[in-house]
N, C-alpha and C positions, 0 to 999 in steps of 0.2 A: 548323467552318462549318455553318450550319442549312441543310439544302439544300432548295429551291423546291421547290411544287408547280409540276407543268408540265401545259401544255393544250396539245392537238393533235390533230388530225384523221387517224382511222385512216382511209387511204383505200381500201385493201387489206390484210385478214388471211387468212389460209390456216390454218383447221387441221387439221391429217394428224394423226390419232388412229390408238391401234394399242393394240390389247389385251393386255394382258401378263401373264404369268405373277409373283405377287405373292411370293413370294420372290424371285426376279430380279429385281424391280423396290427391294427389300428393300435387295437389296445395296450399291445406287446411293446409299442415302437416310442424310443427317446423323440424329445423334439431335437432336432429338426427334419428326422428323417419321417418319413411316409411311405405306406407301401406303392409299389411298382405293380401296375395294374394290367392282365395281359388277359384279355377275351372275357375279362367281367371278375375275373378272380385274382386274386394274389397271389404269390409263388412263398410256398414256402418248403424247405426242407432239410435230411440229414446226409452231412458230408460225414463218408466214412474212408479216413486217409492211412494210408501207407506211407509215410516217408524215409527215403534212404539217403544215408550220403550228406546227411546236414551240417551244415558249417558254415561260418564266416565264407565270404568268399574268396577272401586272400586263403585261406586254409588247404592245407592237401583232401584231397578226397579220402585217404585212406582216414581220417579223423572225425567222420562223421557218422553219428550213429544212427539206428535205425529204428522206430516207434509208430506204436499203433494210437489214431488219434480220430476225434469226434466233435462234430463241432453242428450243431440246429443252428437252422439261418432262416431269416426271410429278405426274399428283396427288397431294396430299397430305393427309394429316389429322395434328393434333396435339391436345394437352389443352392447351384456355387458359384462364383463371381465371374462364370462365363457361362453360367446357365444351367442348364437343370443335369443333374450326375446323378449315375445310377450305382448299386453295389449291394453288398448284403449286409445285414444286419447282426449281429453273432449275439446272441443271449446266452449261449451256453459252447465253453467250448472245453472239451476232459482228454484228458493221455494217460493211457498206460505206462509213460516214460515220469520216472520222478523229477532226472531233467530235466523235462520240458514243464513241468509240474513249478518246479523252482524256476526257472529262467522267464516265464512267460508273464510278461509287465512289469520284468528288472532289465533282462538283458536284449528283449526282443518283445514286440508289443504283443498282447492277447492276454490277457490270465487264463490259467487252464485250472481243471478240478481231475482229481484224479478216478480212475477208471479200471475196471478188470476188463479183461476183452477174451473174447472167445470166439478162433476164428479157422475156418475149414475152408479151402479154397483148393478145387481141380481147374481144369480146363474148361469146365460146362456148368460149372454151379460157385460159387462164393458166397458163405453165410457167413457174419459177424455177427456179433450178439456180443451187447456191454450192459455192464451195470454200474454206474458212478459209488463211489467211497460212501458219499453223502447220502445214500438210499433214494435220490431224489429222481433218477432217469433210469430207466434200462430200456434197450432198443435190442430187437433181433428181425435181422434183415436178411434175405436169400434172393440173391440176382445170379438169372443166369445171361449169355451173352445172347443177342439178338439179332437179325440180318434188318431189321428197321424199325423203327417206333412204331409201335401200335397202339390204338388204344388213347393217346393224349388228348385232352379238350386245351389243354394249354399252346402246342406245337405243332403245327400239321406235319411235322417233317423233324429227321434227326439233324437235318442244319440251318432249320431254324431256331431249334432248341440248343446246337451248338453256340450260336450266334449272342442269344440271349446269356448263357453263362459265359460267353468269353465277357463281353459286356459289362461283367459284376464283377470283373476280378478285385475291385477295393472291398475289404471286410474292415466292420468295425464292430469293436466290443464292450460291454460296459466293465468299468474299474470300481475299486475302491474308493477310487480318489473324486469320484464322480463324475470324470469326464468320458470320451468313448475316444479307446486305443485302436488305432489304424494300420493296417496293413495291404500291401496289395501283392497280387500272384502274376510275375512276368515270366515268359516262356514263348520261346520262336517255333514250340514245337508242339503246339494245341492241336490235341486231336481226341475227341471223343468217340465211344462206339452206344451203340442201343443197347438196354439193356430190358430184361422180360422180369418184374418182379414177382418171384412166387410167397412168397411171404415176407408180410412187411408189420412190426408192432414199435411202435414208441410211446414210453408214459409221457412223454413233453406233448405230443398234437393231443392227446388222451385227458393231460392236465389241465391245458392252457386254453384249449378250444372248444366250445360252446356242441354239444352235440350236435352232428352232423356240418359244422361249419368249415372241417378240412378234414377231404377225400385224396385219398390217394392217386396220382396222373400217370408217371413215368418213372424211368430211371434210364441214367445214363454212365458209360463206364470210362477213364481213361487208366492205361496203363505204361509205366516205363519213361515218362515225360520230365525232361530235365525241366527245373525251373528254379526262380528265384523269386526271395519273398521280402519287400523293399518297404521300409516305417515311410508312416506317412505322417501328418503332424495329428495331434490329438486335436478329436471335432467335441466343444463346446457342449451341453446339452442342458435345455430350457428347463426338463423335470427327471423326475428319477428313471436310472436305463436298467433298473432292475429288476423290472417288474416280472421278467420271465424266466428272474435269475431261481 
């Protein structure tokens, strides 16, 4: 089955970025992908999404639902047949939506696991906090908004750090099937803001990473961004992509 472009309105993303020691990050990663290496560390982290308004894109707006979703990533780089590509990596990606639970690597690519989420958001603070079906993940995150990055060894600046995630927009993820399902995020209306993390816990950097091998760097916020999320073909993979499953 040819699976849809879908459009939808990120209404809130969260990303908790954390620098990582690139062997470690090494070990997590399919061939042929490798981490993406920025001031000696690897980028790796937790996207915590909001989406409204999802649908096909021929579809009215009024028929698209709205889910809270999670996806750990580390960047990536590969060799594609015009040179070296960059994007993220997705080991784990969970929904609070049972649709998106069911549709994700039948009708649109990604698998998801499913997710409780628990989530408080004013003007000056947004905390999330999830816990996977499977007992295998719980993250609880609190971002509040920021007038500029401070604090990053990865970024000197919030548009350089913008620059870098526009950059990544292809994500890939491992299947069943063995191979890694691709997706990319298009949108004419990319705009991130700084974010100041006051509390940050995930059992995946906890599980996966070697003590003190990934530190916590940044976060950054976007909100209310129309966008659309376009299959891309399934990328091949030399050994198992499940290692951080």
């Amino acid at each position: 089955m040819r699976q849809p472009r879908l459009s939808s309105v990120i209404e809130r993303r969260l990303l908790v970025n954390y620098r990582v020691d690139p062997d470690a990050a090494a070990r997590l990663l399919p061939e042929p992908l490798r981490p993406q290496v920025v001031h000696g560390h690897a980028v790796a982290g937790i996207c915590l999404l909001r989406l409204g308004k999802v649908r096909p894109v021929w579809a009215p707006e009024a028929l698209g639902p709205r889910s809270e979703n999670a996806a750990h990533r580390i960047a990536v780089e590969w060799d594609g047949p015009d040179g070296v590509e960059t994007g993220v990596y997705i080991p784990r990606r969970d929904t609070a939506s049972r649709l998106n639970a069911w549709a994700g690597g039948r009708v649109f690519p990604g698998e998801h696991g499913r997710a409780d989420f628990e989530v408080h958001e004013t003007p000056h603070r947004t905390r999330v906090a999830l816990a996977t079906r499977d007992g295998d993940i719980r993250v609880d995150v609190t971002v509040e908004p920021a007038d500029e990055l401070h604090g990053s060894e990865l970024f000197p600046d919030l548009a350089a750090a913008s620059r870098f995630f526009r950059a990544g927009a292809k994500g890939f993820s491992p299947t069943g099937a063995g191979h890694l399902d691709g997706m990319e995020l298009h949108t004419d209306a990319w705009h991130v803001e700084a974010g100041r993390v006051r509390a940050a816990a995930s059992s995946f950097f906890d599980d996966r990473f070697p003590p003190g091998s990934a530190t916590l760097d940044c976060a950054l916020i976007m909100r209310n961004v129309p966008a659309d999320w376009r299959p891309l073909p399934a990328m091949a993979t030399g050994r198992g992509a499940r290692l951080a499953g």
